[in-house]
C-alpha positions in Angstrom: -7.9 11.3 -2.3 -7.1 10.7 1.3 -7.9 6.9 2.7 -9.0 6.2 5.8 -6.0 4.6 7.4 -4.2 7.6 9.2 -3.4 6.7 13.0 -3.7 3.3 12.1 -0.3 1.0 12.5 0.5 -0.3 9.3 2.4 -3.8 9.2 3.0 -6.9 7.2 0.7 -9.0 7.7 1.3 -11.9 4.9 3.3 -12.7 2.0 1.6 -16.0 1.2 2.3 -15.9 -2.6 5.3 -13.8 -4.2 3.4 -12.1 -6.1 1.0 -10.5 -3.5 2.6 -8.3 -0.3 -0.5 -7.9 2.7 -0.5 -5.4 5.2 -3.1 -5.0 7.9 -3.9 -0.8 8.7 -6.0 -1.5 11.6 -9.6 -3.0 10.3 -8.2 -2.3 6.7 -6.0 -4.9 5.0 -3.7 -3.5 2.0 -2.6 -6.3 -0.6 0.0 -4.4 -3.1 0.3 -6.6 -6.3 2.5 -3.8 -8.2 6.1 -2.8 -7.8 6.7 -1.1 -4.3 9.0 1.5 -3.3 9.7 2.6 0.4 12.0 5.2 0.8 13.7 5.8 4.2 14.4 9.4 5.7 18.3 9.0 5.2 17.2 9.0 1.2 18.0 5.3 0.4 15.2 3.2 -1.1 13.8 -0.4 -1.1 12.2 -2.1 -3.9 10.0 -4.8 -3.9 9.2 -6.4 -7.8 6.4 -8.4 -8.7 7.6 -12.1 -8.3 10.2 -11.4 -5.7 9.3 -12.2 -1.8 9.8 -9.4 0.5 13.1 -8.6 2.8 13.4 -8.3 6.1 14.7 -5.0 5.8 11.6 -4.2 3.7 8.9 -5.3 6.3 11.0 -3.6 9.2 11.0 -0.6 7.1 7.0 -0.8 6.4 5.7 -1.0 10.3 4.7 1.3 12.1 2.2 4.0 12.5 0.4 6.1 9.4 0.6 9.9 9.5 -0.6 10.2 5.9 -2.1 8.1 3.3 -3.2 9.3 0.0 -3.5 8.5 -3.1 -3.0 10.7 -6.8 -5.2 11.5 -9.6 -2.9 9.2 -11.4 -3.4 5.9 -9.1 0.1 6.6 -7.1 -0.6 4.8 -3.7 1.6 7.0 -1.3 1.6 6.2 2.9 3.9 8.1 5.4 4.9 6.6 8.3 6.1 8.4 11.6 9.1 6.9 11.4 9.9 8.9 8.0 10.0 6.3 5.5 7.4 6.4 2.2 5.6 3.4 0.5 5.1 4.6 -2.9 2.9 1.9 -5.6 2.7 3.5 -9.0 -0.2 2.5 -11.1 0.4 -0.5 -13.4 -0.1 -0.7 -17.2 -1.5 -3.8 -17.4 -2.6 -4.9 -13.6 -4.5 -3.8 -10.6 -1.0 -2.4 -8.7 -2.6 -2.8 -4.7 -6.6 -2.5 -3.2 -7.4 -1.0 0.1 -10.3 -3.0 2.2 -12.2 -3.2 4.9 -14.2 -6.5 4.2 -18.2 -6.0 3.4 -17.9 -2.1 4.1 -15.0 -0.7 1.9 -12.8 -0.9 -1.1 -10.4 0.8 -3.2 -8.6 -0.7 -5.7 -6.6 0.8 -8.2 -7.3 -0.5 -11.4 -4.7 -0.9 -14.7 -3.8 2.7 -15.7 -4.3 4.1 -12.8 -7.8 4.5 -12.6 -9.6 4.0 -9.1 -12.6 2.0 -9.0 -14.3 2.9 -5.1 -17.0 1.0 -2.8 -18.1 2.4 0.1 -20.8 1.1 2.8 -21.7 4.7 3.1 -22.2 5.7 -0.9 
């Protein structure tokens, strides 16, 4: 499933509890709740963990603009950025791993297991 934020310039927004990262898309906010994984062209990786704040390094490496964002039959959250690097949120077991909004006209949020639940103004 593609999401709506290609073209958009992704970058973190808050971090207001440990346990949530927020990043604004353009009108779309996405609040990641689940393990994160940004890997950069050069092949290293960062890893955020639930109940760990973010880096530096980590929030440098997540701004910037989207080429791609789509997400798996499987719940695998997966936004490229023109700079090369890869956010990649794997479903959870037990927890909703991150949601995609636009407030009152869209929502995605992917749900423990991996399953998507979807709202759309438009549906």
């Amino acid at each position: 499933m593609d999401l709506p934020i290609a073209g958009s310039t992704l970058a973190v927004s808050t971090a207001s509890t440990i346990y949530q990262l927020s990043l604004e898309a353009g009108a779309y906010v996405l609040n990641i709740e689940g393990e994160a994984a940004v890997h950069s062209p050069n092949g290293a990786s960062l890893h955020r963990i639930p109940g760990e704040p973010h880096t530096e390094d980590l929030a440098a490496a997540l701004t910037g603009v989207i080429v791609a964002a789509v997400v798996s039959d499987s719940g695998e959250l997966r936004i490229d950025l023109e700079s090369g690097h890869r956010l990649v949120v794997e479903p959870d077991r037990y927890f909703e791993a991150w949601n995609l909004t636009a407030p009152g006209r869209y929502l995605v949020v992917c749900m423990p297991g991996g399953e998507l639940a979807v709202w759309s103004a438009e549906t």
